[in-house]
C-alpha positions in Angstrom: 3.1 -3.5 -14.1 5.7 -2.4 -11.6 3.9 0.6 -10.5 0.7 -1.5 -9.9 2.1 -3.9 -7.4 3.7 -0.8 -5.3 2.3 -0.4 -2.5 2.6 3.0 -0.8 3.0 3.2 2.8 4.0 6.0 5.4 5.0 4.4 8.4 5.3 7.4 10.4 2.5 8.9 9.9 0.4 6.4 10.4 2.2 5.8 13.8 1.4 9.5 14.4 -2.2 8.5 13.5 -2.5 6.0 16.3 -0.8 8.2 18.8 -3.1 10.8 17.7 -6.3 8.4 17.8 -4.8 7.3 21.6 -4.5 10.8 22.9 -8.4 11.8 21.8 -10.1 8.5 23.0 -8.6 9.9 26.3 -8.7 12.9 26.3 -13.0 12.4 25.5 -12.7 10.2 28.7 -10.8 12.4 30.8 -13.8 15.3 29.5 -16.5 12.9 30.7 -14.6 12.7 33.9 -14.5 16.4 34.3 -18.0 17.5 33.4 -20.2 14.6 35.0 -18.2 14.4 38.2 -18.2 10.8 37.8 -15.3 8.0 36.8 -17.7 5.6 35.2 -20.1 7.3 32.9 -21.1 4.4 31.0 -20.5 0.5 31.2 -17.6 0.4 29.0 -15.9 2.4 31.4 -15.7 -0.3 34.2 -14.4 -3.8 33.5 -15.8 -5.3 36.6 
């Protein structure tokens, strides 16, 4: 029953998940940037 209720976790690599995730969400932007010429590309980009 002990091995049930373990839980399994690996903090640091699912820090260097989210790190990971960060970087590509902008990178992507910074590639929209690049290849359209423009800084807002779609609504989500401006909060105004």
């Amino acid at each position: 029953m002990g091995d049930l209720a373990r839980v399994n976790t690996n903090i640091a690599a699912l820090q260097s998940f989210q790190t990971l995730t960060n970087i590509n969400t902008r990178l992507v932007k910074a590639q929209e940037h690049i290849s359209t010429g423009k800084i807002v590309n779609k609504a989500s980009d401006s909060p105004s």
